[in-house]
C-alpha positions as CSV (number, residue, x, y, z in Angstrom):
1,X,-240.3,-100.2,-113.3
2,X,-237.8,-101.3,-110.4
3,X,-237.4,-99.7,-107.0
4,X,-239.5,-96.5,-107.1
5,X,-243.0,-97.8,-107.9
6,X,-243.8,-99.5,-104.5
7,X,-242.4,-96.2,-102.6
8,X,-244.2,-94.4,-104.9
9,X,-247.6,-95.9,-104.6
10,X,-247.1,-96.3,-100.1
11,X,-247.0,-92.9,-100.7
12,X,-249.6,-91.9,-102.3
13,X,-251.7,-94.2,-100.5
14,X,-249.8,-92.5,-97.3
15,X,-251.2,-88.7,-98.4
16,X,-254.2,-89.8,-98.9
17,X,-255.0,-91.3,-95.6
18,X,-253.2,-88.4,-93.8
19,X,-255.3,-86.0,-95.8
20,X,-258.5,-87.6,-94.3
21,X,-256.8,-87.9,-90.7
22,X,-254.9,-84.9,-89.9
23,X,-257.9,-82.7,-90.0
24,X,-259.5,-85.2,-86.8
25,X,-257.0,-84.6,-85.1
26,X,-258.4,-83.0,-81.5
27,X,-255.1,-81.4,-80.8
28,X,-256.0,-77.5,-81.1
29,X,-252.7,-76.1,-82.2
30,X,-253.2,-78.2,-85.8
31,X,-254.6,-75.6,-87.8
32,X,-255.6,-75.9,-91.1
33,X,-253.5,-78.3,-93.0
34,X,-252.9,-79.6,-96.5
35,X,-250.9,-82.6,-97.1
36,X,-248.8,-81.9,-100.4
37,X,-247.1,-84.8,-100.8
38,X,-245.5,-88.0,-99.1
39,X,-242.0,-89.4,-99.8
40,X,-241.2,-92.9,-98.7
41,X,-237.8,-94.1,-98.6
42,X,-237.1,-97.2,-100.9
43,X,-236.5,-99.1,-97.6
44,X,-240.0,-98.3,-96.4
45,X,-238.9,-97.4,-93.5
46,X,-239.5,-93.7,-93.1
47,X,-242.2,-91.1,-94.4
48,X,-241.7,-87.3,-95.1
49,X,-245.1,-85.9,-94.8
50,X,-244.8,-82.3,-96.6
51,X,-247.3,-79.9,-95.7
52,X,-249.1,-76.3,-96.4
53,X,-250.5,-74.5,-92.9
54,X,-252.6,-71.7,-93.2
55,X,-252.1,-68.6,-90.8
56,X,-248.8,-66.6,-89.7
57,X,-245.8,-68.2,-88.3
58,X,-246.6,-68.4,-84.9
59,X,-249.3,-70.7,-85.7
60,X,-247.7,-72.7,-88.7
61,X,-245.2,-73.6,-85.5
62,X,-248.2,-74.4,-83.4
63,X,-249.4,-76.5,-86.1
64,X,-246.1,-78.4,-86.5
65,X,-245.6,-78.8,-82.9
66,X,-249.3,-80.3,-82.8
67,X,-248.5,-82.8,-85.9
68,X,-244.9,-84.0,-84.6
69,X,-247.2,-84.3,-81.2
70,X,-249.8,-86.4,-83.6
71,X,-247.0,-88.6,-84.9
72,X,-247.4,-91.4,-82.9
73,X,-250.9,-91.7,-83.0
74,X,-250.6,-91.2,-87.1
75,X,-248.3,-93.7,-88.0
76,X,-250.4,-96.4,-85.8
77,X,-253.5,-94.9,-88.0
78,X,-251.3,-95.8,-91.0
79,X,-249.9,-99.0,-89.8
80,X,-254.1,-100.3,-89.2
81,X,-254.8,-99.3,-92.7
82,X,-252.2,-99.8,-94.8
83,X,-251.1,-103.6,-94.4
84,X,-247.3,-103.7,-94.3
85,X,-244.1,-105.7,-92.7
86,X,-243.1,-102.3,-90.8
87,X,-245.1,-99.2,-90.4
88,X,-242.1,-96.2,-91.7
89,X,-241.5,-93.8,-88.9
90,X,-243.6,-90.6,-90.0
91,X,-242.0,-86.9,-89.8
92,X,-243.3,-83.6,-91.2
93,X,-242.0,-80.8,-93.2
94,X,-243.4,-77.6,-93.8
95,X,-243.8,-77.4,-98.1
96,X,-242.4,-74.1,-98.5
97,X,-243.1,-74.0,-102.4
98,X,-246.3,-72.6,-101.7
99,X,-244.7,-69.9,-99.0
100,X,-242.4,-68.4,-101.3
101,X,-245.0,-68.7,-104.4
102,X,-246.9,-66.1,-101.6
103,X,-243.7,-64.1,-102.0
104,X,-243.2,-63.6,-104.9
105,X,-246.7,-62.7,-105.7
106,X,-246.3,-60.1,-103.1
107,X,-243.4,-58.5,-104.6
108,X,-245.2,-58.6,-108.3
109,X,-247.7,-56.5,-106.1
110,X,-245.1,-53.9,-104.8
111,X,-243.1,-53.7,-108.3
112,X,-247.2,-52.9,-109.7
113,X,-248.2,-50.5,-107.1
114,X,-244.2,-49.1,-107.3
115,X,-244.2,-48.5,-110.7
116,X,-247.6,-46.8,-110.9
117,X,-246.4,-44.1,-108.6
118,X,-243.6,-43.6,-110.5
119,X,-245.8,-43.3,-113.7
120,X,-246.7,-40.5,-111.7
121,X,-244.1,-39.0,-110.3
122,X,-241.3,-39.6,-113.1
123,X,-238.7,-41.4,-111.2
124,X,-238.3,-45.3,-112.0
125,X,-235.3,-46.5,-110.1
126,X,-237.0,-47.9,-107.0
127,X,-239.4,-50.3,-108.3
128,X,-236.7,-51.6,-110.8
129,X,-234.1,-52.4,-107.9
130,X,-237.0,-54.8,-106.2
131,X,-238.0,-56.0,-109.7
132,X,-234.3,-56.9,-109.7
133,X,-234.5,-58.4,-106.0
134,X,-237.2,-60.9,-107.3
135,X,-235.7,-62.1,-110.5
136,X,-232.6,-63.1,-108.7
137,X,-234.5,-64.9,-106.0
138,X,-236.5,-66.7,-108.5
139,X,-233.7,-68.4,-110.0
C-alpha cells in the first residue's frame, strides 16, 4: 500500500475534474473530448492527461493545440480544487488505444466484405494476406 496509492487517487480525482472542465472550455478548436485516464508521477509533480477526440486528424490536432493552449488555465482549475503543496504541471496525450481499436475493426470489415466476394468469385488469396496484415499488427 506504499507509493502508488496517493498518485493513484490525485489522479483519479485529476480525471474527474478535467472530465467536468475540459468540455467549458470556450477555446473552439477543443472538440469533443474524453478524458481516459490521468497518470501522476509519484513525486506529484507532473500529470499526463490521456485523451480520446472525436473527428479526423486535422481536428484531433486542433483539439490538442486548444488543450496544451488550456493548460494553464487547467492546472490553476486543479490547483483551486484539489488542495495540494504544488499543483503538477499538466500535459496531454492523445489515448491511441481507442484509435487503433477503430482499426482494427475496420480491417475485420474489409477481410468480411473481402471474403464474401471471393465466396463469389472463387479466389481467396486477397482477403487472407490482410487477415494476415491484422493478426501481426495486433500482437
Amino acid at each position: 500500500m506504499g507509493d502508488g496509492t496517493r498518485p493513484d487517487r490525485v489522479a483519479e480525482e485529476f480525471r474527474e475534474i478535467l472530465a467536468e472542465e475540459i468540455p467549458r472550455l470556450k477555446d473552439p478548436r477543443v472538440g469533443f473530448v474524453t478524458v481516459t485516464h490521468v497518470e501522476v508521477t509519484p513525486d506529484l509533480r507532473r500529470a499526463i492527461v490521456y485523451y480520446t477526440a472525436f473527428g479526423d486528424d486535422p481536428a484531433r490536432r486542433r483539439t490538442r493545440a486548444g488543450l496544451v493552449s488550456a493548460a494553464a488555465h487547467l492546472r490553476t482549475t486543479l490547483g483551486h480544487q484539489v488542495k495540494m503543496r504544488y499543483t503538477p504541471e499538466v500535459e496531454f496525450e492523445e489515448d491511441v488505444g481507442l484509435t487503433q481499436v477503430e482499426r482494427v475493426s475496420e480491417l475485420l470489415k474489409q477481410i468480411e466484405s473481402e471474403s464474401k466476394k471471393d465466396n463469389r468469385g472463387g479466389e481467396s488469396a486477397p482477403g487472407a494476406s490482410v487477415e494476415a496484415e491484422s493478426s501481426a499488427g495486433g500482437e
